[in-house]
C-alpha positions as CSV (number, residue, x, y, z in Angstrom):
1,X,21.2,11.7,-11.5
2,X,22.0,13.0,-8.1
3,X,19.9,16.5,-9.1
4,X,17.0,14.0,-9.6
5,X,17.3,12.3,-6.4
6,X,17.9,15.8,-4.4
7,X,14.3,16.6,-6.4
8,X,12.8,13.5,-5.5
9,X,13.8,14.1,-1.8
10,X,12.7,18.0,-1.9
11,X,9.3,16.8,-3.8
12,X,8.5,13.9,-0.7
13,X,8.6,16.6,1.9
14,X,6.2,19.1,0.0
15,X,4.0,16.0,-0.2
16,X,3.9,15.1,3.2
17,X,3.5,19.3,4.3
18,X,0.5,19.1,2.2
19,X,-0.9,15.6,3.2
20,X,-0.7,16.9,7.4
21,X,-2.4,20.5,6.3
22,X,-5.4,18.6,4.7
23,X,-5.7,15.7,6.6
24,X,-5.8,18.2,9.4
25,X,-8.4,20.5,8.4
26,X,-10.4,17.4,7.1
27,X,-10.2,16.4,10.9
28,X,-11.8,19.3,12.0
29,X,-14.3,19.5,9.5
30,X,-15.7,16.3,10.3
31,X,-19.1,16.3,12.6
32,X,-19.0,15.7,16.4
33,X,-15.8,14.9,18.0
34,X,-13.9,12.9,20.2
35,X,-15.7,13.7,23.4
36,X,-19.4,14.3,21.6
37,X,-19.9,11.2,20.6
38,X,-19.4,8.7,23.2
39,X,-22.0,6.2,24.4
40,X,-22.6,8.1,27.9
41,X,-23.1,11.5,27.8
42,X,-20.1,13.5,29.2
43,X,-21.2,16.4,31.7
44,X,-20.4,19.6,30.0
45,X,-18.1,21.1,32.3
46,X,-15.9,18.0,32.6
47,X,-16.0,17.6,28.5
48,X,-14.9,21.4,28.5
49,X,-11.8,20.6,31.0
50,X,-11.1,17.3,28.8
51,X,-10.7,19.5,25.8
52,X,-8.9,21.8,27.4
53,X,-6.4,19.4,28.8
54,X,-5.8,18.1,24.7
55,X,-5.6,21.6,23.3
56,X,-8.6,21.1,21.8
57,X,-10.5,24.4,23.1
58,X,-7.9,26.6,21.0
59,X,-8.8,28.2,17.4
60,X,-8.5,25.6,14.6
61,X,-5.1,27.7,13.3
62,X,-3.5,27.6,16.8
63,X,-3.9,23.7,16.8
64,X,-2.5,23.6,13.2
65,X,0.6,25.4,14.2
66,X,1.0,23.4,18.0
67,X,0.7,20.0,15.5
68,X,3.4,21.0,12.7
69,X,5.7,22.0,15.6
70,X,4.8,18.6,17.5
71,X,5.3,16.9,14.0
72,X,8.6,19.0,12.8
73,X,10.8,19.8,16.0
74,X,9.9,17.2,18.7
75,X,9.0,14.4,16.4
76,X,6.1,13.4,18.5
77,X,2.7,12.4,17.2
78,X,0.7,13.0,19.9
79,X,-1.4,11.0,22.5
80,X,-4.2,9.0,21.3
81,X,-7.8,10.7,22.6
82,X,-9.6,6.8,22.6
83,X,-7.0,5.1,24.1
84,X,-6.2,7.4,27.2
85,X,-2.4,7.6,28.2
86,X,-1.7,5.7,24.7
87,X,0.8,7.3,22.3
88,X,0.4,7.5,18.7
89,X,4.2,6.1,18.3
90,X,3.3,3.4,20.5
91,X,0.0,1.8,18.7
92,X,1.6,2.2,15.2
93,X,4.4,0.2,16.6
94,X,2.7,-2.4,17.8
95,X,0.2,-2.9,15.0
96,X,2.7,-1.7,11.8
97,X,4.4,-4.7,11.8
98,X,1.2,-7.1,11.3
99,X,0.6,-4.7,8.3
100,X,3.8,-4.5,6.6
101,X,4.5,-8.1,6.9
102,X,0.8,-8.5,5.0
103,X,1.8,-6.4,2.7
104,X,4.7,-7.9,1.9
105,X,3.9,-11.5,1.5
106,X,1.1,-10.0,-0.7
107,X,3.1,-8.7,-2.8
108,X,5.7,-11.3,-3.0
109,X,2.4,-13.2,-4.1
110,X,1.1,-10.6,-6.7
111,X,5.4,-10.7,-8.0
112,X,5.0,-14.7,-8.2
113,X,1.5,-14.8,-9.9
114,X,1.3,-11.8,-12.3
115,X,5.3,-11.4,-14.1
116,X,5.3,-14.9,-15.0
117,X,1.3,-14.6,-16.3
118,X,2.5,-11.6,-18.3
119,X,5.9,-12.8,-19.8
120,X,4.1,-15.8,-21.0
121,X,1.3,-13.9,-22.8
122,X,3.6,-11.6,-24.2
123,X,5.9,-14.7,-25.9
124,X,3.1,-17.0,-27.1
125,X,0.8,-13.4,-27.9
126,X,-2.6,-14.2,-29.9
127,X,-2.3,-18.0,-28.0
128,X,-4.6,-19.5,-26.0
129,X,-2.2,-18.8,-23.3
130,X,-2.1,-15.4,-23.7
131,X,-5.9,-15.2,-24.0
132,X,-6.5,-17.4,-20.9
133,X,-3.5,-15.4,-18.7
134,X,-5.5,-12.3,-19.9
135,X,-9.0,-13.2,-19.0
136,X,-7.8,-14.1,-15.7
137,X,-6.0,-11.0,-14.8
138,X,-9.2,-9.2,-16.3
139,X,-11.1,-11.0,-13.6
140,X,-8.8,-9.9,-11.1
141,X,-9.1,-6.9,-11.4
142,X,-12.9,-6.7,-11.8
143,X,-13.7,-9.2,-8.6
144,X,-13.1,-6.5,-5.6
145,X,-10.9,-8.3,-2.7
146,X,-14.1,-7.7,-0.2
147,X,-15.6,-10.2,-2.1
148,X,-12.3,-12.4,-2.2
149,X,-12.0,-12.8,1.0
150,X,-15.2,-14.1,2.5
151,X,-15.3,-16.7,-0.3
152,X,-12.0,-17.6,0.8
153,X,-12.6,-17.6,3.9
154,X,-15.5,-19.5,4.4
155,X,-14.8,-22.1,1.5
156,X,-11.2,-22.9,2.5
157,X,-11.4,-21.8,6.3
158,X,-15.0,-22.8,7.2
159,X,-16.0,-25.8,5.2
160,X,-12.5,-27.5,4.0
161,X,-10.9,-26.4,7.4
162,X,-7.8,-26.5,5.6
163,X,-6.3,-22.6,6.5
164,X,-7.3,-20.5,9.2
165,X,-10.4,-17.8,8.6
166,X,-9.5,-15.2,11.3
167,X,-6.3,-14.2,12.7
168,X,-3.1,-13.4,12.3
169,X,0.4,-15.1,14.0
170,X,3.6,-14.8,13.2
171,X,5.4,-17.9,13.8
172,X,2.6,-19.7,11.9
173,X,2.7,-18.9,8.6
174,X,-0.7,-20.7,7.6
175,X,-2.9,-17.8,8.9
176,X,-1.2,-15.1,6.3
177,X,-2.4,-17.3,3.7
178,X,-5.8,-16.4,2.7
179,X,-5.4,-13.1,3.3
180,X,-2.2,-12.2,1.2
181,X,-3.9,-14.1,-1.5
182,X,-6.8,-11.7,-1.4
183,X,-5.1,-8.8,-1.4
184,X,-2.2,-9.9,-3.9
185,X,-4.7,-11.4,-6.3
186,X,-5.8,-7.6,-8.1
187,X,-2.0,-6.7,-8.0
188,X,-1.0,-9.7,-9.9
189,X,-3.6,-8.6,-12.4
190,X,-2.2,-5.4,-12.8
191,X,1.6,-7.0,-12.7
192,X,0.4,-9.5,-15.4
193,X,-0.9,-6.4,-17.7
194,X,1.8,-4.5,-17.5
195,X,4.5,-7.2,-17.6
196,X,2.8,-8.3,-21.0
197,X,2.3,-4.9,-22.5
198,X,6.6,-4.3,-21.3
199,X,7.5,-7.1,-22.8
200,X,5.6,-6.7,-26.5
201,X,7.0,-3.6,-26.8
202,X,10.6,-5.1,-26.2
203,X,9.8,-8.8,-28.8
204,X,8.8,-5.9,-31.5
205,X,12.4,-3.7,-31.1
206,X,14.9,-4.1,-33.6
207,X,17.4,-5.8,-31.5
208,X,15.3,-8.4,-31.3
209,X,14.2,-9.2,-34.6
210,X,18.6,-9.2,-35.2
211,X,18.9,-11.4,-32.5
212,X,16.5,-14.0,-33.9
213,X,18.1,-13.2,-37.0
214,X,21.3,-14.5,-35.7
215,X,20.0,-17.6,-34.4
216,X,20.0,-16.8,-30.4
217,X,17.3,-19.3,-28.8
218,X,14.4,-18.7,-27.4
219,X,15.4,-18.6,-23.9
220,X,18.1,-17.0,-24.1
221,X,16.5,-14.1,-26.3
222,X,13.9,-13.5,-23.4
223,X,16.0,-13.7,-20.3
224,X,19.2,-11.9,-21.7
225,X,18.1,-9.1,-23.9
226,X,14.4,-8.9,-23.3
227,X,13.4,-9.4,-19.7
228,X,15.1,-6.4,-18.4
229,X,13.5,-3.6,-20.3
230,X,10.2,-5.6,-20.6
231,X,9.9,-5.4,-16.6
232,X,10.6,-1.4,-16.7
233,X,6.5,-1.0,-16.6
234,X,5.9,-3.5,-13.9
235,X,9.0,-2.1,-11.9
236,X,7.6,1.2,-12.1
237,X,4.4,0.0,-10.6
238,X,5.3,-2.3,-7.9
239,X,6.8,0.5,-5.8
240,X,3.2,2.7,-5.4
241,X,1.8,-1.3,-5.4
242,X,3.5,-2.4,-2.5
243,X,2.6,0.9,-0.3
244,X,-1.2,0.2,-1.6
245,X,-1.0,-2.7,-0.3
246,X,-0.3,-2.1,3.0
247,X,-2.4,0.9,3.0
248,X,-5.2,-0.5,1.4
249,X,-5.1,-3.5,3.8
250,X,-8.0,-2.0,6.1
251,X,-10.7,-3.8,4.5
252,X,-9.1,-7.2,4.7
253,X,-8.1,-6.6,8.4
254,X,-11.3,-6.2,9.0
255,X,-12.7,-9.7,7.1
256,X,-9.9,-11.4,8.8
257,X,-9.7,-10.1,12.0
258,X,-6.3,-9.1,12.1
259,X,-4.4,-6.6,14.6
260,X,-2.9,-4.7,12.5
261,X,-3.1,-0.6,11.3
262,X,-6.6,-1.0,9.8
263,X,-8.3,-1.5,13.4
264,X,-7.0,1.0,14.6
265,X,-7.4,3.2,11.5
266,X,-11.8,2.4,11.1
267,X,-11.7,3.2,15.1
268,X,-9.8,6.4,15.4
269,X,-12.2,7.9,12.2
270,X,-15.3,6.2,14.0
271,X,-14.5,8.3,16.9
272,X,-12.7,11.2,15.5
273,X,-9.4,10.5,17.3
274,X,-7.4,12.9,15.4
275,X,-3.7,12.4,16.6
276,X,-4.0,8.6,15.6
277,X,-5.6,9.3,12.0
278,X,-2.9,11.8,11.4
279,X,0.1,9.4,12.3
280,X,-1.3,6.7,10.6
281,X,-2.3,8.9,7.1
282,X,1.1,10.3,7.4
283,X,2.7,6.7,7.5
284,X,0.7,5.7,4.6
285,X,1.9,8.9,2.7
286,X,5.5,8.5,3.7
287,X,5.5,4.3,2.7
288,X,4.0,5.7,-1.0
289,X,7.1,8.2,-1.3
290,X,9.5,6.0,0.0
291,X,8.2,3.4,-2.8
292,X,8.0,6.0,-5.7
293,X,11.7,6.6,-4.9
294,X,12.9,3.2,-4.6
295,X,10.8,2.5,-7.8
296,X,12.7,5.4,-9.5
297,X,16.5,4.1,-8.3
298,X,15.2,0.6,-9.8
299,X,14.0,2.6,-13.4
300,X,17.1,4.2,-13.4
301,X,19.2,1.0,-13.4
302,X,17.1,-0.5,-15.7
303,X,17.0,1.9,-18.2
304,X,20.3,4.4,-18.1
305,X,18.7,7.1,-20.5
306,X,16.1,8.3,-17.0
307,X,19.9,9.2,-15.3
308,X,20.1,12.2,-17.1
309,X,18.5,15.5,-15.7
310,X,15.1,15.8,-17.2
């Protein structure tokens, strides 16, 4: 067990080397730059000092090499080229939070909806109820959440004026509404799937055809000998989910105006501000790792025969 988790560990870091070393060159592949594309023309001369000031006037290896040291020794990310004087440290702090408490309340939503949905179309399977929890998840995960979200927005913000349609506060819990429902709906499908397929495969082992043998009742069959390996699929999944959630939350900053990474993350491309794309991709990448791991832990408990070296 502790030979996987060293593996794991060893496995996250080759990830994130290879995540900055694309991401980087993908950077300077793009067209324009930082200091090409503004507005008002920049004089040439000044835009040549401005570049040299950043580093930016040195060959594409050189700032490759300057970065990974930045990154690797001094654990600094740099100083945001659209927001002058702004580290990268500082606007992820201040705009993380909105995301990962989106993200979670999304998926505490997705949890809520879609493992109940697919524990009840597993026990009454070829129902009405498993046909109906089925068709909804399937339209789930058709319906994209950019679509979602304005229809819940402007049916439930702007013409019941029952939830706020834009914005995002803290102490009032009304505004994360709409918007973890849109982006916890398609994960709930997923959930749902999963869940159902987990926990067929569990009703259709022996142990539980010798447990109904033996008289055990219903509920007590489901929640004591089934309900732990049938969630082994949908444990696995919630871990990647979760970090897809927050990093997939761009879209539905955007419809919802909220303050979070996504802002930042359309402007900084917009403009090619590469320090803030590469702190902000990294982020993402180290959230999914983190999850895969804590997913794996979680697999391992639930099903001892992943402890062994494989």
């Amino acid at each position: 067990m502790l030979a996987n988790i060293f593996s794991r560990l060893l496995q996250g870091l080759l990830v994130l080397f290879v995540l900055f070393t694309v991401t980087f060159f993908l950077i300077k592949a793009l067209p324009g730059g930082p200091f090409k594309s503004t507005e008002r023309a920049i004089p040439e001369h000044i835009r040549a000092k401005i570049e040299a000031y950043y580093g930016l006037d040195k060959p594409t290896a050189v700032q490759y090499v300057i970065q990974l040291k930045n990154y690797i020794i001094n654990q600094d990310l740099g100083t945001s080229l659209r927001l002058e004087g702004r580290q990268v440290s500082e606007i992820i702090g201040q705009a993380f939070p909105v995301s990962c408490m989106l993200g979670v309340v999304a998926m505490m939503v997705a949890i809520v909806i879609g493992i109940p949905l697919g524990v009840i179309a597993a026990w009454k399977k070829n129902s009405w109820m498993d046909y109906s929890a089925m068709a909804v998840a399937m339209i789930g995960i058709c319906i994209p959440s950019f679509v979602v979200g304005p229809v819940l927005a402007d049916q439930f913000g702007r013409r019941m004026s029952l939830l706020p349609a834009m914005g995002w506060d803290a102490t009032h819990p009304t505004s994360w509404i709409l918007p973890s429902i849109t982006l916890g709906l398609a994960t709930a499908a997923y959930l749902s799937r999963l869940t159902r397929a987990g926990m067929l495969d569990i009703l259709n082992q022996d142990f539980t055809r010798t447990a109904r043998a033996k008289g055990v009742d219903s509920f007590r069959l489901l929640v004591r000998h089934c309900l732990r390996g049938g969630l082994i699929p949908a444990v696995a999944f919630i871990g990647p989910a979760f970090a897809a959630i927050i990093s997939g939350s761009v879209v539905i900053e955007s419809i919802f105006a909220m303050p979070g990474l996504g802002l930042h993350f359309i402007k900084a491309i917009q403009v090619g501000d590469a320090p803030v794309i590469l702190g902000i991709v990294l982020l993402y990448g180290l959230l999914i790792i983190t999850a895969n791991f804590i997913t794996d832990l979680l697999g391992m408990w639930l099903n001892p025969r992943l402890r062994g070296n494989r």
